[in-house]
Structures are given as structure tokens and as C-alpha cells.
C-alpha positions as CSV (number, residue, x, y, z in Angstrom):
1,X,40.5,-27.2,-25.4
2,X,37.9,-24.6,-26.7
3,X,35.3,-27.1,-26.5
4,X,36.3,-27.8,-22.0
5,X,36.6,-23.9,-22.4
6,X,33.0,-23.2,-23.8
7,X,31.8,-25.9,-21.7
8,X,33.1,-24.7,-18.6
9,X,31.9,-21.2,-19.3
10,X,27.6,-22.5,-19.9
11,X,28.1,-24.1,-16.6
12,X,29.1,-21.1,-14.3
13,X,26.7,-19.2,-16.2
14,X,24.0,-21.7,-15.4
15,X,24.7,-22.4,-12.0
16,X,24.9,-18.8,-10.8
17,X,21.1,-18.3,-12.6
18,X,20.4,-22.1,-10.7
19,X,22.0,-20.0,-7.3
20,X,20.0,-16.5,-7.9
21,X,17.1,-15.6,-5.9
22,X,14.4,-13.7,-6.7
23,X,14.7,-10.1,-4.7
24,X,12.0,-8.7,-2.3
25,X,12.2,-4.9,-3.3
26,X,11.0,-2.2,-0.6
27,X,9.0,0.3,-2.8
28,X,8.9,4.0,-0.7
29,X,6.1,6.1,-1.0
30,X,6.6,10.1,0.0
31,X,4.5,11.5,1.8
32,X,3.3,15.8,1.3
33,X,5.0,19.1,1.3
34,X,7.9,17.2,-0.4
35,X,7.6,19.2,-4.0
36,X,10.2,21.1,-4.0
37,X,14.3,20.2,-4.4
38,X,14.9,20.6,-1.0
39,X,12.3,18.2,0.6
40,X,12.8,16.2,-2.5
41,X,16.6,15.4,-1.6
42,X,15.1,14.8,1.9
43,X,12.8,12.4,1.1
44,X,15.7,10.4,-0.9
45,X,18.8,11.1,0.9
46,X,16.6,9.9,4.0
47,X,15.6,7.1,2.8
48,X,19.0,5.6,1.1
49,X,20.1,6.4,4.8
50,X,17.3,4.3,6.4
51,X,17.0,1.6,4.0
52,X,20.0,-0.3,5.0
53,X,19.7,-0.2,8.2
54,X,15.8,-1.6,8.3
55,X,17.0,-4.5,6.1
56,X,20.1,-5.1,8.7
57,X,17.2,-5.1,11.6
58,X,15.0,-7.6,9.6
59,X,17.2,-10.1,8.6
60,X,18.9,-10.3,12.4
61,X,15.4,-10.7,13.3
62,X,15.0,-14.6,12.6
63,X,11.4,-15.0,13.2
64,X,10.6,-11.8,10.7
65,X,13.4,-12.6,8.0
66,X,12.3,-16.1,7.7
67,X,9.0,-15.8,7.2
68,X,9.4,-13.0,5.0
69,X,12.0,-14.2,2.8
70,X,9.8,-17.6,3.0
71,X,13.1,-19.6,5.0
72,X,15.6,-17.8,2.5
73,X,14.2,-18.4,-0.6
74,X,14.1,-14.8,-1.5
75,X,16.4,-11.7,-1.1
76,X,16.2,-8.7,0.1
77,X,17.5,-5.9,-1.9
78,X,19.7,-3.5,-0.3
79,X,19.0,-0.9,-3.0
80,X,15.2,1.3,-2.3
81,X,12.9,1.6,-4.4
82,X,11.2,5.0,-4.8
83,X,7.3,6.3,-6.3
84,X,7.5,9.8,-5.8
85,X,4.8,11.9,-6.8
86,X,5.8,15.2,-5.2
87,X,6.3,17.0,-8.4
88,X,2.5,16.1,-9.4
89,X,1.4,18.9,-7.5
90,X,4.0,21.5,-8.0
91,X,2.3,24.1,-10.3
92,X,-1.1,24.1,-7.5
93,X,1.6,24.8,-5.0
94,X,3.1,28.1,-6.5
95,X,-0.3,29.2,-7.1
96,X,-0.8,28.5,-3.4
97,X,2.0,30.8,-3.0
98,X,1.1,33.3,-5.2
99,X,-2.6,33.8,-3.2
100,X,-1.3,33.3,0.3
101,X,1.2,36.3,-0.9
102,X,-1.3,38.5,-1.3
103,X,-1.9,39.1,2.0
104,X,2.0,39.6,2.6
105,X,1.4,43.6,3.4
106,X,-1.5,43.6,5.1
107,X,-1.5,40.6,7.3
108,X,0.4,39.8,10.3
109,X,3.9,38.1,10.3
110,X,2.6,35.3,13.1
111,X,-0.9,34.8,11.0
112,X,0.9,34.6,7.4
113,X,3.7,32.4,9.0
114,X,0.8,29.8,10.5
115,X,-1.3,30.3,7.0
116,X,2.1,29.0,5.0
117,X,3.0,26.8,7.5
118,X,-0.7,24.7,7.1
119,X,-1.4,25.3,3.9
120,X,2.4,23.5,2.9
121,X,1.6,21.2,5.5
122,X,-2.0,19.9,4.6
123,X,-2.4,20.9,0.4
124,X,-0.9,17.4,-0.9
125,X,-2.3,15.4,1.7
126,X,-6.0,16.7,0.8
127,X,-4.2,17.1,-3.3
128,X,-3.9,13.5,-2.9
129,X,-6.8,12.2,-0.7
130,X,-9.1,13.3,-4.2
131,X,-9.2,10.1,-6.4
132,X,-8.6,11.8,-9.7
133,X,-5.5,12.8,-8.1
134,X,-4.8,9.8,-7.1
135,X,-5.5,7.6,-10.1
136,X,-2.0,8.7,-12.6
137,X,-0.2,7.5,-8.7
138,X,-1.7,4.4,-8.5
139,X,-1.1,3.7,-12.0
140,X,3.2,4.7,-11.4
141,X,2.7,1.9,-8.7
142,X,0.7,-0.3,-10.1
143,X,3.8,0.0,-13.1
144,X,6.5,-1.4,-10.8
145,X,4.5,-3.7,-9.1
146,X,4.0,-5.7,-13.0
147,X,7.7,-4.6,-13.4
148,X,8.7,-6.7,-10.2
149,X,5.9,-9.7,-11.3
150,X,7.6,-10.2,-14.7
151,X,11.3,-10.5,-13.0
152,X,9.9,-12.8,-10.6
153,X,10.4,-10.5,-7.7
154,X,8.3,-9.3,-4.8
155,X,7.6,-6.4,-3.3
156,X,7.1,-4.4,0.2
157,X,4.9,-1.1,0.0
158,X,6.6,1.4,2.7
159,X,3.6,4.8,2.6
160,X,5.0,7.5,4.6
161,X,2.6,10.3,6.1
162,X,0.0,11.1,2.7
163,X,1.9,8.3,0.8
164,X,0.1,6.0,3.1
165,X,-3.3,6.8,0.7
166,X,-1.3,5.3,-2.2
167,X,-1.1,1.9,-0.1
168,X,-4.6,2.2,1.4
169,X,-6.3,3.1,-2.4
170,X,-3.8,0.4,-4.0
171,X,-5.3,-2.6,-1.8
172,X,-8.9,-0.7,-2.5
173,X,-9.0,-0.6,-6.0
174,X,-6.3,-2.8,-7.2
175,X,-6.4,-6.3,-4.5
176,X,-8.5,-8.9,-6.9
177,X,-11.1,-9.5,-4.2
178,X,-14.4,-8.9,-6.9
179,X,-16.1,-11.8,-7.5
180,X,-17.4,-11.3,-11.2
181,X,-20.5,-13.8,-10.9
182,X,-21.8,-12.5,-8.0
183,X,-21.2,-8.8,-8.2
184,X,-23.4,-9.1,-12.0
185,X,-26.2,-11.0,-10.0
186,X,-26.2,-8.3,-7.4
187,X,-26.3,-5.6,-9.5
188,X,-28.8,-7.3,-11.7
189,X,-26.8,-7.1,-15.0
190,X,-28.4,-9.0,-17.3
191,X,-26.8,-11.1,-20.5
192,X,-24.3,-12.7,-19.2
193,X,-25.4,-15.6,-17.3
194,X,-24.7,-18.2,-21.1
195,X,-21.5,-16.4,-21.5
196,X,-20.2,-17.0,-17.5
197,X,-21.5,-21.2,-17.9
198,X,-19.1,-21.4,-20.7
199,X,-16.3,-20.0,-18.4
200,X,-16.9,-21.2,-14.9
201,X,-13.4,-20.8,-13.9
202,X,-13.2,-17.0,-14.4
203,X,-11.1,-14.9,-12.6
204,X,-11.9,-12.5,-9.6
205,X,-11.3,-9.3,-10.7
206,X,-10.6,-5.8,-8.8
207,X,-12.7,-2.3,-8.6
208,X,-10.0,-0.5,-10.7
209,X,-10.3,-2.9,-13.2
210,X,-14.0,-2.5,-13.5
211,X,-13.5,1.3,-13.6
212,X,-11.6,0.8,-16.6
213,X,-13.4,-1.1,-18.2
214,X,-16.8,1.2,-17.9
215,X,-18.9,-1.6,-16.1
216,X,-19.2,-0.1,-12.6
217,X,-19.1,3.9,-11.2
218,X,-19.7,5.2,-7.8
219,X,-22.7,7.3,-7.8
220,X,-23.2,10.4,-5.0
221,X,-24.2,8.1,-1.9
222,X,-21.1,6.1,-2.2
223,X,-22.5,3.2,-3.9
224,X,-21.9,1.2,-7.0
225,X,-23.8,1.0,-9.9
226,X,-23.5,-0.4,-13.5
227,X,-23.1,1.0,-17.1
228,X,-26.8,1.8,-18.2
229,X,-25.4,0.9,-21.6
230,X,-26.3,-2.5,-21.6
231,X,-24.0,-3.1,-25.2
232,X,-20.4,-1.4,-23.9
233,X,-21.5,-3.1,-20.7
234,X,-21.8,-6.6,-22.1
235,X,-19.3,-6.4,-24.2
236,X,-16.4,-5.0,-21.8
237,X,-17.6,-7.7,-19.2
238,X,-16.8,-10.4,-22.2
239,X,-13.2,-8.8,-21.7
240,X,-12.8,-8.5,-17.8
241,X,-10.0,-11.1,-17.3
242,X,-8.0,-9.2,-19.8
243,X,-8.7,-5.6,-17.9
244,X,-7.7,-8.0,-15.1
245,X,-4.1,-8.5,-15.9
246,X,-3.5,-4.7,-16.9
247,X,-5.3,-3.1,-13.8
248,X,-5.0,-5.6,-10.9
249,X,-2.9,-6.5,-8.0
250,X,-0.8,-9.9,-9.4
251,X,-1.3,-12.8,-6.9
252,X,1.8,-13.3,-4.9
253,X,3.9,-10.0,-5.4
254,X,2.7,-7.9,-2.3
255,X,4.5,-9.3,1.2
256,X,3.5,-6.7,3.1
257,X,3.0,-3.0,3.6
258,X,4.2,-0.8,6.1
259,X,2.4,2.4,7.0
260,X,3.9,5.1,9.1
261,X,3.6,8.7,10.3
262,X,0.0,8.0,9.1
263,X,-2.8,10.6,9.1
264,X,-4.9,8.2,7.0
265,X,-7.7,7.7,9.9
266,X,-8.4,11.5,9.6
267,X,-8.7,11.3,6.0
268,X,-10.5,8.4,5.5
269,X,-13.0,8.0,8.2
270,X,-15.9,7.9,6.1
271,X,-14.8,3.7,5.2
272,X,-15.9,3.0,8.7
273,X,-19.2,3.6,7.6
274,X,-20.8,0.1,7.1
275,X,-23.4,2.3,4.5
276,X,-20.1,3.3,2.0
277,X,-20.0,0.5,-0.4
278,X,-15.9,0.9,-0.3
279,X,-16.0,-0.2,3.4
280,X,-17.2,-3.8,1.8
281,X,-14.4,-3.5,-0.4
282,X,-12.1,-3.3,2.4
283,X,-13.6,-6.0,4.5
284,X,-12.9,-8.4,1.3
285,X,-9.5,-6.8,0.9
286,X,-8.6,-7.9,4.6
287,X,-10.0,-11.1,4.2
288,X,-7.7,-11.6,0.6
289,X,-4.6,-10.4,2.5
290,X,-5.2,-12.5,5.4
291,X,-5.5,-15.5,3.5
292,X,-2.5,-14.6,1.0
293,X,-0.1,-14.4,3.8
294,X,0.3,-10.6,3.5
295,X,0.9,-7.9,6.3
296,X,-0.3,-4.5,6.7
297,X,0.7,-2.8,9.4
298,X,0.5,1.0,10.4
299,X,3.4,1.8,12.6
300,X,3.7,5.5,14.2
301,X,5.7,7.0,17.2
302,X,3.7,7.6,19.9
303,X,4.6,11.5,20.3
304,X,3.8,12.1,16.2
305,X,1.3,14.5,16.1
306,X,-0.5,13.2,12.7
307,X,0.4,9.7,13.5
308,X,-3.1,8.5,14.1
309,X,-3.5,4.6,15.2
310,X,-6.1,3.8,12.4
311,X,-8.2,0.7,14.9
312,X,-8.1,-1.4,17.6
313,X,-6.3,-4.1,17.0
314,X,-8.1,-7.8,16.4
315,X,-7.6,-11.2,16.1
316,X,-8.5,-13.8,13.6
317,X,-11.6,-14.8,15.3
318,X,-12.6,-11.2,15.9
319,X,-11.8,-10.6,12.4
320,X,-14.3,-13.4,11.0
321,X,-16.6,-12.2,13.2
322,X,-17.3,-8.6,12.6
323,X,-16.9,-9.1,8.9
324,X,-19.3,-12.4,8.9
325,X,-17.3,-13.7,6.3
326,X,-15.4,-17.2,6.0
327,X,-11.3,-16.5,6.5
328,X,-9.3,-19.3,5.6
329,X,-5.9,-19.1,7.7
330,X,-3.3,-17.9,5.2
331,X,-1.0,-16.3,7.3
332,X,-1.7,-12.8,6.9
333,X,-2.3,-10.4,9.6
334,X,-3.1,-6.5,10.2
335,X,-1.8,-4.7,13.2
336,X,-1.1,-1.0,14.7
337,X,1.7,-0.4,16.2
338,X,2.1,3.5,18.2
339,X,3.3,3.2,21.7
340,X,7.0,3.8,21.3
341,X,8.3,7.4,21.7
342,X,10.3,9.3,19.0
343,X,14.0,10.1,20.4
344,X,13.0,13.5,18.6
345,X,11.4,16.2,20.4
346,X,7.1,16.0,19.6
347,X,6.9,18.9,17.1
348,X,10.0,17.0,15.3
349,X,8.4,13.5,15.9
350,X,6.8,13.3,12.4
351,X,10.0,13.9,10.3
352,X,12.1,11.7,12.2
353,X,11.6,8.3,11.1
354,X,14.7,8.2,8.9
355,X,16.7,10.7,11.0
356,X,15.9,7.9,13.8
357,X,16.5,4.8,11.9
358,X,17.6,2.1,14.7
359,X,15.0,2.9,16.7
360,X,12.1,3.0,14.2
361,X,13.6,-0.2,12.2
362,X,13.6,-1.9,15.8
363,X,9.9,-0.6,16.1
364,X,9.0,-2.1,13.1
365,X,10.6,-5.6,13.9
366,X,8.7,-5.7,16.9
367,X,5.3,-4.7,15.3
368,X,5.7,-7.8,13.1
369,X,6.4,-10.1,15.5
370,X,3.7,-8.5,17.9
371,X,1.3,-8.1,15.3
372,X,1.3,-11.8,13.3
373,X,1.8,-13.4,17.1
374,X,-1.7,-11.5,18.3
375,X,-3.7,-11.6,15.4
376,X,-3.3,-15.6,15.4
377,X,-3.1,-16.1,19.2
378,X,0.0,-17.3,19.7
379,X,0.1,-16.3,23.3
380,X,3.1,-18.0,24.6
381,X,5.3,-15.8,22.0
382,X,3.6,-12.9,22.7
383,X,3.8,-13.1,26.4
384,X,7.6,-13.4,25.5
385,X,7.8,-10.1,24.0
């Protein structure tokens, strides 16, 4: 009887790991001004709010839910996930306080209200814009994201206002879109040619990784340039695959990301500049998530004042051609999405994505299905919409 008993037990525990799925996890990104406990329980309470009903949205959504949960084979997970990096700038913002108080006698009530009123508004969004800033954010991220590949699970970057420069520096500096061979023989590093024969099948690697590793810098003009110590240099490029695992993007985990109440065009003009060196790191980060079947798409109400659409949108022949690269067809797209009016009055509009959470999970469902349907030219669907 024992024996039926123990028996009995090892197979409900082995069918219900044979019946698990692996969980798609939405990872939310705060965006500025959220550094003190007021905005902070904001920023969550909002969220847990929203969360639930976005995933109720998605998975009603048949064309959207199946392709994202690849026909069921994944989960979503009700629970969010959170990176908040609010209190990273906490002590700059009550010494922010302390100057602009200065003025609290001699300045007028309307000037020192507007002075405040920016100043809380714009400090983390420029706090983070600055990559050393950003660097200890995009290594909490880059912590989950190897959290989630270990479990098997996959993740959906959600970058809200500033918190979109987490996702737009994470597919940057972290995608592994750096062909090793090729970047040595255009920067003319020498030594390495024997030691690359014997490995032909190395890895691609990723800028961060090469960061970390001391092989590459940006110098003033926005280029990159190598180590000048040819030793450190040699040796760490020996190691790369290694820096690889520890610093780069895992293939596979990243469905998608969802940008929204995003200022990042303001910020980050200077990557339209076909002179920056990072804007050819972008172009090869497009091309990777087009051809791993990954979304990114920046979704704003049309009424948000620093919701700023971030391009025109294009298709996948437009795409090949500007970036004169070979695409393969993977399934990925990129698409903006910022013609639907906030229920909330304008100068509300940019706080009111969670408040308004039918509408903007709606908004989103139809930016995915709008967005992969244009990009590949699927006009019959999209005329349908």
C-alpha cells in the first residue's frame, strides 16, 4: 500500500512539472520624479492596478496572445514585475531642493512654483539620460533578465516616460548584435587572427560586454576605438564569450518591449545621426530583433505632451533598404503608435496611463496588431482594422 502510495505521489508530482509552462513576466520600468514615497506608491499601486487588466486585453486578443504566448506554450503571469530606480537619485534631489530654496524669499511664488515644478519634472530624466547613471540600471535589468533565462521564462520590457532609456540603452548595449571577427578587422586589432581560426564558431558579442572587458571606449566624436594596450587587449578578447554570458542579452528571453509616455526622441536625437557610431549599433539592433521575432513598440496618447512619436513608421522592405543590410524575416517588427486621445484632460494626459487602463491596454492591442500587420504588409488585415 505504501509502495501504490509513493508511487502515486512521483506521478502527480511529475505530471503537474510535464503540465507547467514557462511564464512570460512583464518587467515595468518607472519613469522620473518618482523618488519619493508618495510617487513611489504611485508608480506601484498603478501598476498592480493596470497589470491585470493589460494581460485580460491581450489574451482576449487572439491574434496578439497567440503569437506572443507562441500558440499557448507560455504563460502570462498575472503578477508585475518591477526595476525601480527612483531612489538612485534621491540625495541629488534634496540638494535640488535645498538650492531652488534659496531663492524662497526673494523670488516670486509663480517663478519658484514653475522652477520646482521643472526642475522635479526634468532632473531624472536628464539624471538618467547620462550613461554612468545609467550603467548600475542596466545592470538591476540585466539581473532579472538572467534571473528569468535560468527559470526558463521570458520576459516583456514595459519603459514608462524616462524608463523608456532603460529599454532603448538595454537593446544598445546589451542585444548580441557585435560581430567579433569583423569589428577586430575594422578596428585593425592585431593578434588575433591564429586564435579566431581555432574558434570559427565564436559567438557575437554585445557593446556592454566589450566595455567590460576593456577592449573598446567611445572617444569625444562618438566613435569607437580600441584598448591601446595591445596585452589587456589581447588577452580579454581571448575571454569575450565568457564576458558574453555575464553582460549580454540571452537569445530568446526578450518578446517584446513596450514604450510609452516616451520623451526618448528629445533625448536621444543625436542616434539619428548616421556619423554617431551608436546609430550603427542600433541599425544592427533592429535588424537582430526583427529577425528574433521581437517587438518594440512606442505607444503614446495623442494629447501627452512629452509623448514624442520617435519615427515614421516602415516596413520590412523600407527597413532593408535604408539600413542596406540583409534582414532575414523572423517575425519581428518596430512600430509607433500615438493617435488615440487620453480620456484625461492634456496636462493630465501623461500620468494617465494606469489611471486609464482599458483604454490604453486596448491601445496597445491594437498597436500590435497594426504594427506586425504593416511592418510585413499584410494589407488585407490591416485594411480590417
Amino acid at each position: 500500500m505504501k509502495k501504490f502510495l509513493v508511487i502515486l505521489f512521483l506521478f502527480f508530482v511529475f505530471s503537474a512539472q510535464s503540465i507547467a509552462k514557462d511564464e512570460i513576466n512583464f518587467i515595468y520600468i518607472n519613469g522620473s520624479n518618482t523618488n519619493d514615497e508618495k510617487q513611489k506608491t504611485w508608480f506601484f499601486e498603478g501598476v498592480g492596478k493596470f497589470h491585470p487588466v493589460l494581460v485580460k486585453k491581450i489574451l482576449s486578443d487572439d491574434f496578439f496572445s497567440k503569437r506572443l504566448t507562441r500558440e499557448n506554450k507560455l504563460t502570462i503571469s498575472n503578477e508585475p514585475d518591477y526595476l525601480f530606480w527612483g531612489d538612485l537619485t534621491k540625495y541629488e534631489i534634496e540638494r535640488l531642493n535645498k538650492d531652488i530654496n534659496i531663492l524662497k524669499r526673494t523670488s516670486p511664488r509663480l517663478a519658484q512654483f514653475t522652477r520646482r515644478f521643472i526642475s522635479m519634472c526634468f532632473h531624472d530624466a536628464i539624471w538618467i539620460s547620462k550613461f554612468p547613471n545609467m550603467m548600475p540600471v542596466l545592470d538591476m535589468l540585466q539581473e532579472k533578465i538572467l534571473q528569468a533565462h535560468k527559470r526558463g521564462d521570458k520576459v516583456v520590457l514595459m519603459g514608462y516616460s524616462a524608463g523608456t532609456f532603460v529599454t532603448y540603452q538595454y537593446f544598445l548595449t546589451k542585444l548580441p548584435v557585435i560581430d567579433i571577427k569583423k569589428m577586430t578587422k575594422e578596428l585593425n586589432v592585431s593578434g588575433q587572427k591564429e586564435e579566431f581560426d581555432k574558434n570559427p564558431k565564436r559567438r557575437n558579442t554585445c557593446l556592454d560586454a566589450l566595455f567590460r572587458a576593456d577592449i573598446l571606449t567611445y572617444n569625444l566624436t562618438g566613435g569607437l576605438v580600441a584598448n591601446p594596450n595591445d596585452k589587456i587587449l589581447n588577452q580579454n578578447l581571448s575571454k569575450i564569450d565568457s564576458y558574453t554570458d555575464l553582460y549580454c542579452a540571452p537569445d530568446g528571453v526578450i518578446k517584446g518591449v513596450i514604450n510609452y509616455a516616451s520623451p526618448i526622441a528629445l533625448f536621444y536625437s543625436d542616434l539619428a545621426d548616421p556619423k554617431y557610431k551608436a546609430a550603427q549599433i542600433s541599425t544592427l539592433s533592429y535588424k537582430y530583433l526583427i529577425e528574433n521575432n521581437i517587438f518594440f513598440m512606442n505607444v503614446n496618447f495623442a494629447d501627452d505632451p512629452l509623448g514624442i512619436p520617435v519615427s515614421r513608421n516602415l516596413t520590412y522592405d523600407e527597413t532593408k533598404e535604408i539600413a542596406k543590410l540583409e534582414i532575414g524575416q523572423g517575425g519581428g517588427f518596430y512600430y509607433d503608435k500615438s493617435d488615440i486621445a487620453s480620456p484625461r484632460p492634456f496636462f493630465l494626459a501623461h500620468t494617465s496611463y494606469w489611471a486609464c487602463a482599458k483604454k490604453f491596454s486596448d491601445t496597445v492591442v491594437k498597436a500590435y496588431r497594426e504594427g506586425y500587420n504593416y511592418f510585413w504588409g499584410n494589407k488585407e488585415d490591416q485594411e480590417s482594422l
